[in-house]
C-alpha positions as protocol buffer text, in pm:
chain_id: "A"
residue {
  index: 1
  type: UNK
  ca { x: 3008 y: -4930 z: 681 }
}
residue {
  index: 2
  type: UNK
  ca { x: 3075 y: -4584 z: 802 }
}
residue {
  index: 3
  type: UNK
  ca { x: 3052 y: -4205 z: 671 }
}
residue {
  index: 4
  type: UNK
  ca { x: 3359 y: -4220 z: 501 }
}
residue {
  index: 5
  type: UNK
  ca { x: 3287 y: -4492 z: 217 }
}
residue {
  index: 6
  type: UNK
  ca { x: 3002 y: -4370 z: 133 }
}
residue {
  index: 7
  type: UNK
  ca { x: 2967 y: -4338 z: -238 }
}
residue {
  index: 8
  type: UNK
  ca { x: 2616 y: -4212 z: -481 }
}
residue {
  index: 9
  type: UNK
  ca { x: 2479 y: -4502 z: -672 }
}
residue {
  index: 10
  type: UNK
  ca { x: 2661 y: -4634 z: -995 }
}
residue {
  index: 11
  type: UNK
  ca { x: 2555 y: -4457 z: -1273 }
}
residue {
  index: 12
  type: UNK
  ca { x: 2397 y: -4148 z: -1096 }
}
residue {
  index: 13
  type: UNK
  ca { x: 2696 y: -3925 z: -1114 }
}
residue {
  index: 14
  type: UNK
  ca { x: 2753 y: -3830 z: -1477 }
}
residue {
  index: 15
  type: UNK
  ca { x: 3086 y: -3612 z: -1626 }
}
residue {
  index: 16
  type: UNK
  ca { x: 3010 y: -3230 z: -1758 }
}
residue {
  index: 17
  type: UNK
  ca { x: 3001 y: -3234 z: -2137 }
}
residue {
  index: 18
  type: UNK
  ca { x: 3309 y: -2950 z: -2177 }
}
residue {
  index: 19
  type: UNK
  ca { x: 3252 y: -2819 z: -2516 }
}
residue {
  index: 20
  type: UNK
  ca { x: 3557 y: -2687 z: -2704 }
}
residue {
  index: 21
  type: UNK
  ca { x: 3818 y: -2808 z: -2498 }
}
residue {
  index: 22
  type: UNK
  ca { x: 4064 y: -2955 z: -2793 }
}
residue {
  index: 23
  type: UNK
  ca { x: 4061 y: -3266 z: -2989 }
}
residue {
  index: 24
  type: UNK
  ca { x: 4091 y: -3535 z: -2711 }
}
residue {
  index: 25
  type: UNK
  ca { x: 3820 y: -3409 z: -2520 }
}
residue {
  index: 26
  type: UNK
  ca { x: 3577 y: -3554 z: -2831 }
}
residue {
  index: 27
  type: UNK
  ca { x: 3388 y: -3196 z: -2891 }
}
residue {
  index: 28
  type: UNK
  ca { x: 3682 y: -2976 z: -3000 }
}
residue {
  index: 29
  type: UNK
  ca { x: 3742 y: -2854 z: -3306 }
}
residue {
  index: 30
  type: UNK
  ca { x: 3317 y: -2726 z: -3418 }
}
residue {
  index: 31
  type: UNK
  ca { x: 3247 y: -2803 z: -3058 }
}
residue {
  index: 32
  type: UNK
  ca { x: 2916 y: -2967 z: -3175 }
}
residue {
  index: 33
  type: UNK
  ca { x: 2767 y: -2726 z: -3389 }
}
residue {
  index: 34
  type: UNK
  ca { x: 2849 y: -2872 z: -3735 }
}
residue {
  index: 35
  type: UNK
  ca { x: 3024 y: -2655 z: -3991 }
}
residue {
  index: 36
  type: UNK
  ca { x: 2962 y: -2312 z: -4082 }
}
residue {
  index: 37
  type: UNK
  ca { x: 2648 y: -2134 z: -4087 }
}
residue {
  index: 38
  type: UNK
  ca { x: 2444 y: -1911 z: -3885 }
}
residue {
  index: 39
  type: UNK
  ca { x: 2399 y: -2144 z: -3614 }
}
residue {
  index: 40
  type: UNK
  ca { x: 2763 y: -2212 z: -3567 }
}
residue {
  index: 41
  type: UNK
  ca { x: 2866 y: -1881 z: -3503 }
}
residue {
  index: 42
  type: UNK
  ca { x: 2904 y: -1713 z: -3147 }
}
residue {
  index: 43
  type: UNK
  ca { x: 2608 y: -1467 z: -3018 }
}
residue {
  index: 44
  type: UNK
  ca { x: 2337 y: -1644 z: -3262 }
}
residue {
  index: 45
  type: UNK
  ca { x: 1978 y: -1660 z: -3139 }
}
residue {
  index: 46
  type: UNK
  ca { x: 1649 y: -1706 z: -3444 }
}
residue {
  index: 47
  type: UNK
  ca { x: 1483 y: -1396 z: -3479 }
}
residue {
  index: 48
  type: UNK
  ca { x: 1107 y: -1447 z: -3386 }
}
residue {
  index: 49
  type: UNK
  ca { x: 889 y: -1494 z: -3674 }
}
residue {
  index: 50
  type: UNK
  ca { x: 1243 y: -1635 z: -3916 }
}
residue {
  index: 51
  type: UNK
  ca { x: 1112 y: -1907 z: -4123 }
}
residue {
  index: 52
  type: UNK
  ca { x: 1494 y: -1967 z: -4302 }
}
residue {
  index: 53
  type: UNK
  ca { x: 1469 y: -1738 z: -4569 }
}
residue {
  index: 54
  type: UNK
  ca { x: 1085 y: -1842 z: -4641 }
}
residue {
  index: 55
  type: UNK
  ca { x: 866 y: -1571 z: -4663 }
}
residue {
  index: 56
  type: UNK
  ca { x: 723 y: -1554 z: -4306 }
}
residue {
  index: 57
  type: UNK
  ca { x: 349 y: -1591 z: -4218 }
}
residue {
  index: 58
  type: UNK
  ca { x: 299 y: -1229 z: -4088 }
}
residue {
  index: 59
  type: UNK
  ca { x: 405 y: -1076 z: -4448 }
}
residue {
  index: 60
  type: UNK
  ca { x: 189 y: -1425 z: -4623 }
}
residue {
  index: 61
  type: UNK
  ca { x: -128 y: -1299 z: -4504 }
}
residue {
  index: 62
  type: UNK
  ca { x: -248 y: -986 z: -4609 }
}
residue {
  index: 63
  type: UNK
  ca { x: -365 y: -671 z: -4404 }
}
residue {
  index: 64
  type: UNK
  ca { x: -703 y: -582 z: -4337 }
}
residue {
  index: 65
  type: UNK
  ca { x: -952 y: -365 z: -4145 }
}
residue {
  index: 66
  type: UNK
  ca { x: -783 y: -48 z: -3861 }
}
residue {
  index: 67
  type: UNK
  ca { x: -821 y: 13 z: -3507 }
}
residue {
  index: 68
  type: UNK
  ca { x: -983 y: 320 z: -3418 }
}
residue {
  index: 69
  type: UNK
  ca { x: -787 y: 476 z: -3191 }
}
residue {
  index: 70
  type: UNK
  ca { x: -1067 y: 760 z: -3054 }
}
residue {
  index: 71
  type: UNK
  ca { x: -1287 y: 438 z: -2986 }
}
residue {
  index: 72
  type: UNK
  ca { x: -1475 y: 514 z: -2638 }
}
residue {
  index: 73
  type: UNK
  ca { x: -1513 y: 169 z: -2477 }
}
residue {
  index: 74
  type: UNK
  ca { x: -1787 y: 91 z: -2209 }
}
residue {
  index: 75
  type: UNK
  ca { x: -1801 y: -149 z: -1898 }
}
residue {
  index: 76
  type: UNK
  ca { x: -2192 y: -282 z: -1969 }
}
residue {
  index: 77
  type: UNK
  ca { x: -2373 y: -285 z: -1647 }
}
residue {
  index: 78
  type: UNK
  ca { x: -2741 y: -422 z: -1685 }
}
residue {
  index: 79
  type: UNK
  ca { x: -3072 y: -277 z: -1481 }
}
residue {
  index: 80
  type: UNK
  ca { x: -3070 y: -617 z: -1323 }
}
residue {
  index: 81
  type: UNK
  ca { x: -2732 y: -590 z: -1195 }
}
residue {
  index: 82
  type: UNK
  ca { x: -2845 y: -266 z: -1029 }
}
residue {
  index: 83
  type: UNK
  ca { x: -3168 y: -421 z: -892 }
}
residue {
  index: 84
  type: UNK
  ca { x: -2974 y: -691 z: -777 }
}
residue {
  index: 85
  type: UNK
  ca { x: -2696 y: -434 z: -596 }
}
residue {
  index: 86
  type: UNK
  ca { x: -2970 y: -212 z: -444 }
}
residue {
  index: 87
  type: UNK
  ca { x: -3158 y: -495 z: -270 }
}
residue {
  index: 88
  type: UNK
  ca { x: -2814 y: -653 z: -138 }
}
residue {
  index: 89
  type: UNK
  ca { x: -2653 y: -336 z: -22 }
}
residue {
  index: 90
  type: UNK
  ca { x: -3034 y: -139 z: 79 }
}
residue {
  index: 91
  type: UNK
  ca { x: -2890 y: 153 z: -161 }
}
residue {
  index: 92
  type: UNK
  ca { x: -3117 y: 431 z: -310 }
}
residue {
  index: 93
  type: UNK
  ca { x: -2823 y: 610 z: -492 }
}
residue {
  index: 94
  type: UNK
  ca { x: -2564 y: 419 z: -727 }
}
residue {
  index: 95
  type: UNK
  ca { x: -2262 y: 610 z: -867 }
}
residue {
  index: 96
  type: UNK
  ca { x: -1918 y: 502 z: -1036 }
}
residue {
  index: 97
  type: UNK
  ca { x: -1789 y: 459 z: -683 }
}
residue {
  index: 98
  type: UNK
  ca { x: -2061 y: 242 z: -503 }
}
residue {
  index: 99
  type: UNK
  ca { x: -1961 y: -4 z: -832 }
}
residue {
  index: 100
  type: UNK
  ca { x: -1629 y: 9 z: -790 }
}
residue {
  index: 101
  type: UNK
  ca { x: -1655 y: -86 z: -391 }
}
residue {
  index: 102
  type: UNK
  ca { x: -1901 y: -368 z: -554 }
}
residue {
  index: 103
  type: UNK
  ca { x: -1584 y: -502 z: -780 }
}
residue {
  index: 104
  type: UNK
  ca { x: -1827 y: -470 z: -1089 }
}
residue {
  index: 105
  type: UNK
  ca { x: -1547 y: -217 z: -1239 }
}
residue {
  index: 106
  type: UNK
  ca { x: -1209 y: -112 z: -1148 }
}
residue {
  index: 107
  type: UNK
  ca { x: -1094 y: 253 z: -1129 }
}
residue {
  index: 108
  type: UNK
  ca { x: -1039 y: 376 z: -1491 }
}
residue {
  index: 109
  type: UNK
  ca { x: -1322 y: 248 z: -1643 }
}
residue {
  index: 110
  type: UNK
  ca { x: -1625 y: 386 z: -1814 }
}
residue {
  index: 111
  type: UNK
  ca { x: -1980 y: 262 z: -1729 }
}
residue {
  index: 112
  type: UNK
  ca { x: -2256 y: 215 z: -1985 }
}
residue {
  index: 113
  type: UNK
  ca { x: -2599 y: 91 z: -1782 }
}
residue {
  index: 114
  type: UNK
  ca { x: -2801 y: -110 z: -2060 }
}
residue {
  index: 115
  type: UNK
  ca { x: -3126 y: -209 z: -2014 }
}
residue {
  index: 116
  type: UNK
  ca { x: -3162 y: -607 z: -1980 }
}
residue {
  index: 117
  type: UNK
  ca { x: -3344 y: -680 z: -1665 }
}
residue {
  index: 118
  type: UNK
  ca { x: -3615 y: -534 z: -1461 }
}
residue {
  index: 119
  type: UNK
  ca { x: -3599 y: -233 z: -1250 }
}
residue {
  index: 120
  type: UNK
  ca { x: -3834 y: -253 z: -959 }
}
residue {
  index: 121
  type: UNK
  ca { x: -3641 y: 45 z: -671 }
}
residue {
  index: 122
  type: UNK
  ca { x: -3636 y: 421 z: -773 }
}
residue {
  index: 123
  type: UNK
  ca { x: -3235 y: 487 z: -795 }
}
residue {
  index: 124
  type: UNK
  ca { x: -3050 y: 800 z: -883 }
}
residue {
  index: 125
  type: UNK
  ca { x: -2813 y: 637 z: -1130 }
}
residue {
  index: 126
  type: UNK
  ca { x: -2493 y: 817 z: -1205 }
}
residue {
  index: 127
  type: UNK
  ca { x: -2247 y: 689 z: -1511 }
}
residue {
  index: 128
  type: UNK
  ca { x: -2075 y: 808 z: -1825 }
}
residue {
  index: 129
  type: UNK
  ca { x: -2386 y: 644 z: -2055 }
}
residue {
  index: 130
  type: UNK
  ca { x: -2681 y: 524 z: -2075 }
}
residue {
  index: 131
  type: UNK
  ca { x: -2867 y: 331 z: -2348 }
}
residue {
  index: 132
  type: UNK
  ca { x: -3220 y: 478 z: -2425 }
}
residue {
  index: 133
  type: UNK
  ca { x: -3425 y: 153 z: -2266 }
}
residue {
  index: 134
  type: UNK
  ca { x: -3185 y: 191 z: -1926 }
}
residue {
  index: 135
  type: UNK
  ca { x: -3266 y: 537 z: -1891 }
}
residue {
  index: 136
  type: UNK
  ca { x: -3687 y: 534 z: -2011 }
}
residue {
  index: 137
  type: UNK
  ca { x: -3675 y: 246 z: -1692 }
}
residue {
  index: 138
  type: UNK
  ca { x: -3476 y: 467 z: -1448 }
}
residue {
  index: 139
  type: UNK
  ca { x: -3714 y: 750 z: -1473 }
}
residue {
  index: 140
  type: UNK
  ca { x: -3998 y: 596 z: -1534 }
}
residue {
  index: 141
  type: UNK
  ca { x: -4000 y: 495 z: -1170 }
}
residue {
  index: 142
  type: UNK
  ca { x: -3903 y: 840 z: -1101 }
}
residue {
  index: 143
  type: UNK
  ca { x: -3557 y: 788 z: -1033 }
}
residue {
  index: 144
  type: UNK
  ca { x: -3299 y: 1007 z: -1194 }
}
residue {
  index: 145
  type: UNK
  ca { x: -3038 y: 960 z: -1445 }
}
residue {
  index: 146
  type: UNK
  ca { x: -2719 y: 1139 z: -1457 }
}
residue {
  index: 147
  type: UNK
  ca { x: -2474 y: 1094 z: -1725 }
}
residue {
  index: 148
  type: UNK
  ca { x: -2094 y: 1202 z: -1600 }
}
């Protein structure tokens, strides 16, 4: 045996089905697609959502409630989170940017400190809200609260 009767295993090579290439070839003539119809026809593809003439599931189910578009939407940080950040980092001040560096928010969002948790450090605390219980905490240790 040498390189040049080598041969792949029987059964492992199989012929290209060529579609459309006359009557002796076996698939001529509809070329597999049947007769007629959408599905036959050059260039088809199902539009997302068809259901074959049934009426489709999005228009079925009726509409209900609206988005409010002027919606202002928070990133919740808690009082513990901040206790938490000032012990591990030995910070006295906390702003959008000391968060950011902490991975607790990324760039364009808007911080809301609530008040779960216990505040122990007096922090200056700068964000663009504050929920009544976060801030009564923050300067009720005499730290300061400043809303952006």
């Amino acid at each position: 045996m040498d390189l040049s009767n080598l041969k792949p295993a029987k059964g492992s090579i199989k012929k290209e089905k060529r579609i459309g290439r006359g009557a002796g070839s076996g698939h001529g003539g509809t070329s597999t697609r049947g007769h007629k119809g959408a599905k036959s026809r050059s260039g088809y593809s199902k539009k997302l959502g068809y259901e074959g003439g049934q009426m489709p599931l999005a228009r079925r189910v009726p509409k209900f409630g609206f988005k409010n578009f002027n919606r202002v939407e928070y990133k919740g940080i808690n009082l513990d989170t901040l206790q938490q950040l000032c012990e591990k980092k030995n910070l006295l001040v906390i702003g959008i940017a000391t968060l950011i560096e902490a991975g607790f928010i990324s760039k364009r969002d808007k911080v809301k400190i609530l008040g779960r948790g216990e505040l122990k450090a007096k922090l200056e605390v700068t964000a663009h809200a504050f929920s009544a219980t976060a801030k009564k905490a923050i300067e009720d240790l005499g730290g300061i609260a400043t809303t952006i």
